[in-house]
TORSE-818020 format. One line per field, with one value per residue (C-alpha): x, y, z; residue number from 0; residue in one letter. Coordinates in Angstrom, 1 decimal. Layout:
<pts>
X: [X|...]
Y: [Y|...]
Z: [Z|...]
seq: [NUM|...]
type: [A|...]
</pts>
This chain:
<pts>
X: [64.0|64.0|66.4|68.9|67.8|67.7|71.9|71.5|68.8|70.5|73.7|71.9|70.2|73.9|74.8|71.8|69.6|65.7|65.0|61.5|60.3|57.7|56.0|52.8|51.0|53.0|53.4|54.6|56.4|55.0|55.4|59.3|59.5|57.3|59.5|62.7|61.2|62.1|60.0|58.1|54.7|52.4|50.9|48.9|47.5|45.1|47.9|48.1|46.3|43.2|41.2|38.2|40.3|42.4|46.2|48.4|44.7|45.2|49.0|48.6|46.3|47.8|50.8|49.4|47.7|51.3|52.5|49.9|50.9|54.3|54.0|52.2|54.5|57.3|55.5|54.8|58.4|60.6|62.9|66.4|67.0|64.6|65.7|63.1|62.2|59.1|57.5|59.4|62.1|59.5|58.4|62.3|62.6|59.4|61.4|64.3|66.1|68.6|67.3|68.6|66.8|67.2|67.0|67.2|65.9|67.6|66.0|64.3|62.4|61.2|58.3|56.5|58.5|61.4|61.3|61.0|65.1|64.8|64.2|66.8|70.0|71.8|70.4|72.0|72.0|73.8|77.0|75.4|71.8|71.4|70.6|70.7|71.2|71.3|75.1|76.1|74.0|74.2|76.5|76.8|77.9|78.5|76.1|72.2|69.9|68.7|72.3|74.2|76.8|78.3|82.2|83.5]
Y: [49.6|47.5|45.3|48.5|50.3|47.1|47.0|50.8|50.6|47.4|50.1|52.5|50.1|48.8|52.5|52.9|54.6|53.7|53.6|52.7|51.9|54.1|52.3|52.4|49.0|48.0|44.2|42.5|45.3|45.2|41.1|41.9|44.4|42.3|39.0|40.8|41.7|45.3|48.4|49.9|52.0|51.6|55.3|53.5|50.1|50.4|51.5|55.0|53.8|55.0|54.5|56.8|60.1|61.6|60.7|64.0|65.0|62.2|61.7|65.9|64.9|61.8|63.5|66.1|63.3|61.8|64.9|65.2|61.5|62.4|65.5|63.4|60.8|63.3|65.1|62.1|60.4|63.3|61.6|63.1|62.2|61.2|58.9|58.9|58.4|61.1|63.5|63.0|65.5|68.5|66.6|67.0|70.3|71.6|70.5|71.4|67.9|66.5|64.1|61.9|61.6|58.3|58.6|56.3|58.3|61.2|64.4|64.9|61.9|63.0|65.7|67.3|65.5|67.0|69.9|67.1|67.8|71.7|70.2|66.9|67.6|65.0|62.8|59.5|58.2|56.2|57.6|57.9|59.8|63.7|65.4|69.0|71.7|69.7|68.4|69.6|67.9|64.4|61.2|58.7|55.1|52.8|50.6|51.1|51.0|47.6|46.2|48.6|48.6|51.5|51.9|52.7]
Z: [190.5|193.3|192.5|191.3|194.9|197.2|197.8|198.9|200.7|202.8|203.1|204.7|206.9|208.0|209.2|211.0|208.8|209.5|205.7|203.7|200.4|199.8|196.7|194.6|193.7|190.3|189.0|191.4|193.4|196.7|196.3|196.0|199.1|201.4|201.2|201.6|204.9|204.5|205.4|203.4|202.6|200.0|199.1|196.2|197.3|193.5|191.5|189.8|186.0|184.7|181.6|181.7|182.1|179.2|180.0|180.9|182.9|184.8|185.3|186.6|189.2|190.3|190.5|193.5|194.8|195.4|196.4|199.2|200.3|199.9|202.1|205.2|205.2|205.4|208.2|210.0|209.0|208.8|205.8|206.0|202.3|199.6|196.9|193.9|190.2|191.0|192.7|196.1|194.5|194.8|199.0|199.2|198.2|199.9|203.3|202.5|202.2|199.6|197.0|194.8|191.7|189.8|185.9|182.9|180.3|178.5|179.2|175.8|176.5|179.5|178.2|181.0|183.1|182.9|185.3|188.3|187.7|189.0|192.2|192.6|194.8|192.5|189.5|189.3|185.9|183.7|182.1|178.7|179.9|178.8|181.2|179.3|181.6|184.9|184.0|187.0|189.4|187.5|189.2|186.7|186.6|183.9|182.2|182.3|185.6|185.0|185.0|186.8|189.3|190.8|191.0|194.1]
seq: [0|1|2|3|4|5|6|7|8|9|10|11|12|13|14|15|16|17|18|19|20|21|22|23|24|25|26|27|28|29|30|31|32|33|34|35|36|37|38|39|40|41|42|43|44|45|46|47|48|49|50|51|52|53|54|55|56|57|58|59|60|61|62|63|64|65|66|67|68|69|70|71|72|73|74|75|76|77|78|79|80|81|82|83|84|85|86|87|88|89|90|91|92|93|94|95|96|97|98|99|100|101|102|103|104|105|106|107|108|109|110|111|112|113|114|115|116|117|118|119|120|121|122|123|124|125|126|127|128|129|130|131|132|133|134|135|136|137|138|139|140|141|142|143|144|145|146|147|148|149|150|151]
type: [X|X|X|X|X|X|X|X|X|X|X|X|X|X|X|X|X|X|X|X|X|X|X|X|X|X|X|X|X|X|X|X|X|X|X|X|X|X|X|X|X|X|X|X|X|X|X|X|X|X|X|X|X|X|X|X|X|X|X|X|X|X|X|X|X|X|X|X|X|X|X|X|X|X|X|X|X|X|X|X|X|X|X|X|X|X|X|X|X|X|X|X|X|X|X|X|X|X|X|X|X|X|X|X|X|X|X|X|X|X|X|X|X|X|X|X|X|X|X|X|X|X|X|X|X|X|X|X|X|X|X|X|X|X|X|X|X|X|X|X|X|X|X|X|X|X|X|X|X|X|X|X]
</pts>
């Protein structure tokens, strides 16, 4: 994801945005943001994985964990657009900004998941991704997210 994000981020940077990676600890993720010397905040500095609690308990309360997080950094930040693969399309909606949702999957792989796309302003998948009744808010681009490149 960084490297499909990083060329947008860089964009945005170039108009004048102030821009961060807001990021969880995830292989080597945080390795990757902090030698391209770009800004960024790490909400998870542990990682989001557990394996004492049942899964879906777990994932539901890590997810309002996030969306806590989420919320103070907006508060604090005050993030114009959000640009996600998570919760940060329900912080984008709860303030009233646009989101960009990034997807790969097609919607009926998505399970509980799936109504994170009630909330995106746009999803940005690749051409071939359902994305069932949310046709209307999807931008898509050729190829898949770990090769893509957007046509301009």
């Amino acid at each position: 994801k960084f490297h499909f994000l990083k060329p947008s981020y860089d964009e945005l940077v170039s108009l004048g945005h102030e821009v961060d990676w807001v990021i969880i600890t995830k292989d080597i993720l945080e390795e990757l943001v902090a030698s391209s010397g770009d800004n960024y905040v790490n909400i998870y500095k542990s990682g989001r994985k557990s394996s004492i609690f049942p899964k879906k308990a777990f994932a539901a309360f890590t997810f309002l964990i996030t969306l806590l997080k989420l919320i103070s950094l907006q508060i604090i930040k005050r993030y114009d657009v959000i640009v996600t693969d998570d919760a940060g399309v329900v912080q984008s909606w709860l303030f009233t900004k646009p989101s960009v949702f990034i997807l790969d999957n097609d919607i009926s792989t998505l399970s509980y998941a799936s109504f994170l796309l009630d909330y995106a302003t746009v999803i940005f998948s690749p051409e071939s991704t359902e994305v069932g009744k949310h046709a209307d808010k999807k931008v898509g681009f050729g190829g898949v997210k770990a090769t893509s490149s957007v046509r301009r």
